[in-house]
C-alpha positions in Angstrom: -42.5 160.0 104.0 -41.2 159.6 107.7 -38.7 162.1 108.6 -36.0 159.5 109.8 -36.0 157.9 106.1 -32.7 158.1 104.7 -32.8 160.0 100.5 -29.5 158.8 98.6 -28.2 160.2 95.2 -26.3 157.5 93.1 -24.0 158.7 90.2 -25.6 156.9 87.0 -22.4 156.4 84.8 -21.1 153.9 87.6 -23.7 153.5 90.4 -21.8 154.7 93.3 -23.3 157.1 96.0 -22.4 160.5 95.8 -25.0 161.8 98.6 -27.4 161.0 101.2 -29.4 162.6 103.7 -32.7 163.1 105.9 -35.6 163.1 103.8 -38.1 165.6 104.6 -41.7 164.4 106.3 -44.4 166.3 106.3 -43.9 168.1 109.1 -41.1 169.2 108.0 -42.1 170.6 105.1 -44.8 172.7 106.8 -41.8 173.8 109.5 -39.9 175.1 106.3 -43.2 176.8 105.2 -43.4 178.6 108.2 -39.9 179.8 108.4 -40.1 181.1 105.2 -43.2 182.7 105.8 -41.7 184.5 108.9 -38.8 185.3 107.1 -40.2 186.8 104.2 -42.1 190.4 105.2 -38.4 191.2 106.2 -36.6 190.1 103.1 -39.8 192.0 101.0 -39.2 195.5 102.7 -35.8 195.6 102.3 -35.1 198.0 99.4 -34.5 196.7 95.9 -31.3 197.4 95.5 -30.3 195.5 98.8 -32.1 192.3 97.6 -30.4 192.8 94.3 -27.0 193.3 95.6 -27.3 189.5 97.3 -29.0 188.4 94.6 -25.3 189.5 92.5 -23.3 188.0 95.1 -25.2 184.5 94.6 -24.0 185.3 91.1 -20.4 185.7 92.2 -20.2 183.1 94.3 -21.3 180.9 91.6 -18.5 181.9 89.2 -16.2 181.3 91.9 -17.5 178.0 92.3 -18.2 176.9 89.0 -15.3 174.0 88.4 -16.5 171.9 92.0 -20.4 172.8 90.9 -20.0 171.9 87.6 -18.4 168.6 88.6 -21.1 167.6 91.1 -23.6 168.5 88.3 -21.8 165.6 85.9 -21.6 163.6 88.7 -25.1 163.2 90.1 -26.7 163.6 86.3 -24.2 161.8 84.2 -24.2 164.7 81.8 -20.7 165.6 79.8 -18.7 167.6 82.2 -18.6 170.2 79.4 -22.3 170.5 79.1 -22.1 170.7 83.2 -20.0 174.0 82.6 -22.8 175.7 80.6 -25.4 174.7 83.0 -23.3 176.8 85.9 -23.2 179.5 83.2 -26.3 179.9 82.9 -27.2 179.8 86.1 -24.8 182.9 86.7 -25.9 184.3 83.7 -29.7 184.0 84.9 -29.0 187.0 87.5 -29.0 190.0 85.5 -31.4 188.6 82.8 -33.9 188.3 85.4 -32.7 192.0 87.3 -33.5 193.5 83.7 -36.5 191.3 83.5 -37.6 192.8 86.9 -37.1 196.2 85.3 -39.2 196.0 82.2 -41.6 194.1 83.0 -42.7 193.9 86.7 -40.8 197.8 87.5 -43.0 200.6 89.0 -44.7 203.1 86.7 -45.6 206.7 87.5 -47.3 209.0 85.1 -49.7 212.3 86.5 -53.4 211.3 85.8 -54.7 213.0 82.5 -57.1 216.3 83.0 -57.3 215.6 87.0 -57.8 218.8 88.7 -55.8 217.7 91.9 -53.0 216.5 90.0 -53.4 212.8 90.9 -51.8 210.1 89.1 -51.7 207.3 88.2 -48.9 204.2 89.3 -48.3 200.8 88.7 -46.2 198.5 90.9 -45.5 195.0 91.9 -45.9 192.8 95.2 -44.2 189.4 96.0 -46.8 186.3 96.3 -45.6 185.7 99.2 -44.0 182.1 99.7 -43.4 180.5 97.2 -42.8 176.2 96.6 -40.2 175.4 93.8 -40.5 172.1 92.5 -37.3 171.2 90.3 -36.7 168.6 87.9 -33.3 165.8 87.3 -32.4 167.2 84.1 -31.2 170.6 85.1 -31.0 170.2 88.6 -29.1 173.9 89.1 -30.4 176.2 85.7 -34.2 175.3 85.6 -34.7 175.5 89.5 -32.8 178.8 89.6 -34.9 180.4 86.9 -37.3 180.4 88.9 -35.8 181.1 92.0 -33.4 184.3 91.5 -36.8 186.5 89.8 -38.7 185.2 93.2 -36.2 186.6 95.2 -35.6 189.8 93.0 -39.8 190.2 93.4 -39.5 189.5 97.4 -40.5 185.9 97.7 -39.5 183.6 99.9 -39.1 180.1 98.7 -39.1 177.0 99.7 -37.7 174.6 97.2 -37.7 170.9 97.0 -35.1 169.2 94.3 -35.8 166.6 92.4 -35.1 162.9 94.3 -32.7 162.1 91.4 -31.0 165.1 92.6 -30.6 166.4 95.4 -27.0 167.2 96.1 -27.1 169.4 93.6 -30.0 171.1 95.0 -27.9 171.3 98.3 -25.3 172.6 97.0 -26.7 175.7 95.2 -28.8 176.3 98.8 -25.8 176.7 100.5 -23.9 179.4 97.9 -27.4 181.4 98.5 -26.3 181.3 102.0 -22.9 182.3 101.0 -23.7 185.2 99.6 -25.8 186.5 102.6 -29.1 185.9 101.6 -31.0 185.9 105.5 -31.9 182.5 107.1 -35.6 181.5 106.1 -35.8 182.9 102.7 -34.7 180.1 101.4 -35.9 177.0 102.9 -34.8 173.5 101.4 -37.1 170.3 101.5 -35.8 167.1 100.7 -37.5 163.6 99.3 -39.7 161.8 96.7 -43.4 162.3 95.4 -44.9 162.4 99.0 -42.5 165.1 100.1 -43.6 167.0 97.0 -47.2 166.4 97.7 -46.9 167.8 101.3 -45.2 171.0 99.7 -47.6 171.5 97.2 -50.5 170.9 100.2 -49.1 173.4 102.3 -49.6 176.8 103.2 -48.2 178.6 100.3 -48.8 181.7 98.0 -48.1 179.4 95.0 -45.9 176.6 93.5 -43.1 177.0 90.6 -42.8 173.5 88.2 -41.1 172.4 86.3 -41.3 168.5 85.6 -43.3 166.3 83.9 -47.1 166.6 82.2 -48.8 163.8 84.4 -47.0 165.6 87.4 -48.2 169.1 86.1 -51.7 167.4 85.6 -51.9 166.4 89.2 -50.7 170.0 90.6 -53.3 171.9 88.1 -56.3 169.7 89.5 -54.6 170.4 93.3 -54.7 174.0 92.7 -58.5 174.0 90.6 -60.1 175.2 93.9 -57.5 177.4 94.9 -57.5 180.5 92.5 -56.0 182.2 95.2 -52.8 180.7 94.8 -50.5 181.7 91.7 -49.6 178.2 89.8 -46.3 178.5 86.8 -46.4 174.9 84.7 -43.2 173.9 82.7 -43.8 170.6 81.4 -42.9 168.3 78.6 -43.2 168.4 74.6 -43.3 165.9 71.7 -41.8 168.0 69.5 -41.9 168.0 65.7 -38.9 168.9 64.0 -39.8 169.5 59.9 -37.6 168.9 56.8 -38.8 170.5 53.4 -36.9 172.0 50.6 -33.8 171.4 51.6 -30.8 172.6 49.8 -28.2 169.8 49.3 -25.4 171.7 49.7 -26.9 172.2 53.5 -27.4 168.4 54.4 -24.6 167.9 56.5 -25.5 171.1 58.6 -29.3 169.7 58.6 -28.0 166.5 59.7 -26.1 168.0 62.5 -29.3 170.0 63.7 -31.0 166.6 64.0 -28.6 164.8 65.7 -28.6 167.8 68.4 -32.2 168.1 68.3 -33.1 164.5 69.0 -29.9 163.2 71.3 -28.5 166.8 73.1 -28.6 165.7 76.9 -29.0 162.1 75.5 -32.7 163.3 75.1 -33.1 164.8 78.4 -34.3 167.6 77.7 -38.3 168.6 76.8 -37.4 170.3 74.0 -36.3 167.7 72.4 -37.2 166.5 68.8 -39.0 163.7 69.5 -40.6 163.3 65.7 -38.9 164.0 62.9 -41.5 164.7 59.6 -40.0 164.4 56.1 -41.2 164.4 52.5 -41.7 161.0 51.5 -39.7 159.8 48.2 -37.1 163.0 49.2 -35.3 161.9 52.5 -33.3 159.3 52.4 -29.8 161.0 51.7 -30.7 163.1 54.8 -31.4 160.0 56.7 -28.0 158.5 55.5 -26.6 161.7 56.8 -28.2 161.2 59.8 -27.6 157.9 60.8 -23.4 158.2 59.8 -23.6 161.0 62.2 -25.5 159.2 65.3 -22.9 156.4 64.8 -20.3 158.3 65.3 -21.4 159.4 68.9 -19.0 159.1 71.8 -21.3 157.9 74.2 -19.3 157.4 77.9 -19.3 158.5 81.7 -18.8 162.6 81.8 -14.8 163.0 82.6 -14.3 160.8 79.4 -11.3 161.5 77.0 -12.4 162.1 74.7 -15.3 164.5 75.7 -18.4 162.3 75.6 -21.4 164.1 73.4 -23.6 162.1 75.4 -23.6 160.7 79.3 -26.1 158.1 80.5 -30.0 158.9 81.2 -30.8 159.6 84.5 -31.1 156.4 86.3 -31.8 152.7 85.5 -35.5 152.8 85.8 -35.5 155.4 83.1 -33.6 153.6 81.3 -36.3 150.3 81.3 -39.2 152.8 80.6 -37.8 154.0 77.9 -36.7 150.8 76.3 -40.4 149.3 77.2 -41.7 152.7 75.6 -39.5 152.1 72.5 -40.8 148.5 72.0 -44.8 149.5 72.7 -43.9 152.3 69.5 -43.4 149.5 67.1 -43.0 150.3 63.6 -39.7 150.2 61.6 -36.3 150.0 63.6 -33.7 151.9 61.8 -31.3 152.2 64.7 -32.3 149.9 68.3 -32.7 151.6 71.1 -30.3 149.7 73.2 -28.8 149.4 76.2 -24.8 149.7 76.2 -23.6 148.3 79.7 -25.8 145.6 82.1 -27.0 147.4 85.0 -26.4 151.0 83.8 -28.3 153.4 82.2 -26.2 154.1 79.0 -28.3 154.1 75.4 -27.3 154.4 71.8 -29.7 156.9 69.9 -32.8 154.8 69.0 -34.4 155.5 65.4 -37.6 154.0 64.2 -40.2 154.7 61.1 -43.5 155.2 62.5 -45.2 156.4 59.0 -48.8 155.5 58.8 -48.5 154.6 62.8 -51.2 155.3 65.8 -48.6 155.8 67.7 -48.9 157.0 71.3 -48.4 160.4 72.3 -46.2 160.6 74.8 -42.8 162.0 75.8 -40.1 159.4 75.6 -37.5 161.7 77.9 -34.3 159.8 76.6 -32.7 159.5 73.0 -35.6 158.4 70.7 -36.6 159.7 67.9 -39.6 158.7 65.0 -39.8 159.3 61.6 -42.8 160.2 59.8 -42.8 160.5 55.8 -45.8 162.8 54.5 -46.6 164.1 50.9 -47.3 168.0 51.4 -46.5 170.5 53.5 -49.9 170.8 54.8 -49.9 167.3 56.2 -46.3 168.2 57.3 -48.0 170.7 59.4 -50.4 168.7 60.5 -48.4 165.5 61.7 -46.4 168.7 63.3 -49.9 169.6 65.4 -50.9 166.2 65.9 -49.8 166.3 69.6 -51.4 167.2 73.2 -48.1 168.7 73.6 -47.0 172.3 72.4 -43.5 173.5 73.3 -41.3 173.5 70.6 -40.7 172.9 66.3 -38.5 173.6 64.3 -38.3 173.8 60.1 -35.2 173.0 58.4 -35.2 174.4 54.7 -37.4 176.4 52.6 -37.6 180.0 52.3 -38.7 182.7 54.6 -42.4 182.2 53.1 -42.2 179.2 54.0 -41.2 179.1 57.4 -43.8 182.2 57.5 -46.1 179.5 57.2 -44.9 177.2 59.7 -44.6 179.3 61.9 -48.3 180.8 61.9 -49.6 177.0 61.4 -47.3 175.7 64.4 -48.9 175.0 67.7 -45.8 175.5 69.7 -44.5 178.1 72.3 -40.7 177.9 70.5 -41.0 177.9 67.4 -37.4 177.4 65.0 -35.8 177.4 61.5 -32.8 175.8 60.7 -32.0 176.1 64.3 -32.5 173.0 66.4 -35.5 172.3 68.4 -33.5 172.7 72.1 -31.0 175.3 73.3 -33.7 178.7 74.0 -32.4 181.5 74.9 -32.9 182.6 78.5 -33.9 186.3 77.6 -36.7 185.0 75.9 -39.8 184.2 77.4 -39.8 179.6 77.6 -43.1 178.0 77.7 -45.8 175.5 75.9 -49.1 175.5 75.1 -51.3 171.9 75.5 -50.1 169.7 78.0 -46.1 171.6 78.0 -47.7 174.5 80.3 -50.3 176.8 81.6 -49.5 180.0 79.7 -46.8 181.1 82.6 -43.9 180.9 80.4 -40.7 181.2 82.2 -37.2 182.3 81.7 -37.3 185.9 80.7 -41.3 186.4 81.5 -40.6 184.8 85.2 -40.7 188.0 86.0 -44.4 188.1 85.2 -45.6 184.9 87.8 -42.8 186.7 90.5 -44.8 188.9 91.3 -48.7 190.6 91.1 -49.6 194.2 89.5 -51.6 197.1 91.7 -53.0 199.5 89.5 -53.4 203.0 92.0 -54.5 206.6 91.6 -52.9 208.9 94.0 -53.4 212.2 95.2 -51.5 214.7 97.8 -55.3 215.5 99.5 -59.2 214.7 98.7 -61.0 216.0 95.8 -63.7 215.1 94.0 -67.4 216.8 92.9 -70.0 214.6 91.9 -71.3 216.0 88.1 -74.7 214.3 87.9 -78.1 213.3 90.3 -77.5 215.9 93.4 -80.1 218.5 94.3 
């Protein structure tokens, strides 16, 4: 992408710009790199407690800021301006989650060396990567960049991130309170563009690449980095998540139905842990799915400053929009609810419902608000339709008892597994990650800490000593 080509951010609810600016060629991205690169021995030696003392200023500056970032969150996404809110929450909130995260899992340990005659002992502590790329996606465009961002910077990283296309104001934005809150020029270096800008970054002369996006994306970074082992590579990708109904209690149906109305249509299905099939007893469902379907009706479905409150915004542009409407169409099966498009030339759906029982259907993420039904006759096939995914990132149960989530729960191929919780919503103290195509075993949020930075194991003592035991005359 040539430098002099112009990037633009649209709002989705109504199609008016909100931002534009340069796009980044590759040059530029490599002249980022190597700011960041200069910038980042400096930023590594200074003590901990400095770099954490920016690191809670960011944090400060972001509560201060929260009703303008909020609203240019909503804007540029077309998210609910409440939902907006909790996303600057938790990006403020990610700060001392990931300073305790720092502690406990990446912090130095000292302990004397057992039986050593020279009292050595023995330490472990942690080193920065280096530079770092950040790749962020459209759906949290401030709280899924940021987690991996602030435990970079804790470890000593520099970074050099590059928003998603969709965007990038937000991206901006949250650059510039960094620099607010003092952190030094270089350490964090913005790139901005498309899938050629992101190509150039994740070419460049890095220590390693953050994701989080998309499993053909992920794919293509994984067989990037096959040759480079030296260079640390964190995947958060996608899920087709199964979200189980068995044993239900009646007098919980409307709470159940609730669960799967937030499961499949939070973030009108924007986000990867979505439900994306729901798995019911067959000959035992359809009150639920009564209950289910009067609740997705009843959706306020509108642009984010709505009155009243919206539970759902647009998806993220119009293209998206005709993918997933092609994607619903190639699903076939039984339509229970369309999956339709509310106004001409914006990307506003209603929740989409279809019966796919007995279906080959393709598996793939449909990253909008879609969800499939599948009716089985045990709970063993319920488990595995569950499994029957390249994905792994979350499921969910809804009823039973505790023996038998006990069973879902060791059966289910999943890095979040729930019951009677919904399927989205993990909390950021936990570790966040997939197995299959949703990762490579770096989970983030409260493990971050653990792709931040690399372990060196040392024995240490005040002088030499040492006598060989065996094989000298």
């Amino acid at each position: 992408m040539p430098p002099s080509e112009t990037l633009q951010s649209f709002r989705p609810f109504d199609g008016a710009l909100l931002w534009e600016g340069p796009a980044s060629g590759e040059a530029d991205v490599f002249a980022a790199v190597a700011r960041a690169r200069k910038a980042q021995p400096g930023w590594a030696l200074l003590p901990l407690d400095a770099r954490l003392a920016i690191v809670r200023a960011f944090k400060a500056v972001v509560e201060a800021e929260a009703e303008p970032f909020a609203r240019l969150i909503a804007q540029e996404t077309g998210k609910p301006f409440w939902e907006a809110r909790t996303e600057v929450a938790s990006v403020a909130a990610k700060v001392e989650i990931s300073i305790t995260a720092h502690a406990e899992r990446t912090g130095t340990r000292e302990q004397p060396l057992k039986a050593d005659p020279a009292g050595a002992q023995q330490a472990l502590r942690h080193k920065p990567h280096g530079v770092l790329a950040v790749l962020g996606p459209y759906n949290f465009p401030a709280h899924l960049p940021n987690g991996h961002i602030v435990p970079a910077l804790i470890a000593g990283n520099a970074l050099v991130f590059k928003p998603s296309e969709q965007t990038p104001a937000t991206g901006a934005f949250m650059a510039e309170l960094w620099a607010r809150a003092g952190l030094p020029a270089g350490v964090l270096e913005v790139v901005q563009g498309a899938a050629a800008t992101g190509r150039a970054l994740a070419a460049a002369d890095t220590d390693g690449l953050l994701f989080t996006g998309s499993a053909p994306t992920g794919g293509a970074l994984a067989r990037q980095f096959a040759d480079r082992p030296d260079r640390i590579l964190a995947l958060e990708m996608g899920g087709n998540n199964p979200l189980v109904v068995w044993n239900l209690d009646p007098e919980h149906l409307e709470q159940a139905a609730a669960i799967i109305v937030q499961s499949a249509f939070f973030s009108a299905g924007q986000r990867c842990t979505c439900a994306r099939r729901l798995i019911v007893r067959a000959g035992a469902e359809d009150t639920l799915l009564d209950s289910v379907l009067a609740l997705a009706d009843r959706l306020v479905i509108d642009q984010p400053f709505a009155d009243p409150a919206p539970f759902m915004g647009p998806v993220i542009d119009n293209r998206a929009a005709d993918r997933l409407l092609a994607g619903a169409d190639a699903m076939g099966g039984k339509t229970i609810r369309p999956l339709l498009r509310l106004h001409d030339g914006l990307p506003f759906l209603t929740p989409g419902i279809v019966d796919v029982t007995g279906l080959a259907v393709p598996d793939e993420e449909l990253f909008g608000p879609f969800l499939q039904i599948v009716r089985v006759g045990d709970f063993e096939t319920a488990i595995a339709a569950a499994n029957a995914t390249r994905f792994g990132l979350s499921a969910a149960l809804l009823g039973g008892d505790r023996a038998l989530y006990d069973r879902f729960w060791a059966g289910s191929r999943a890095g979040v597994v729930n019951w009677n919780r919904p399927t989205n919503g993990a909390a950021s103290n936990a570790p966040f990650g997939g197995v299959g195509l949703s990762g490579n075993h770096r989970p983030s949020a409260y493990y971050a800490a653990d792709y931040c930075a690399w372990p060196v194991a040392s024995v240490e003592a005040d002088a030499p000593f040492l006598s060989l035991p065996h094989g000298v005359r």
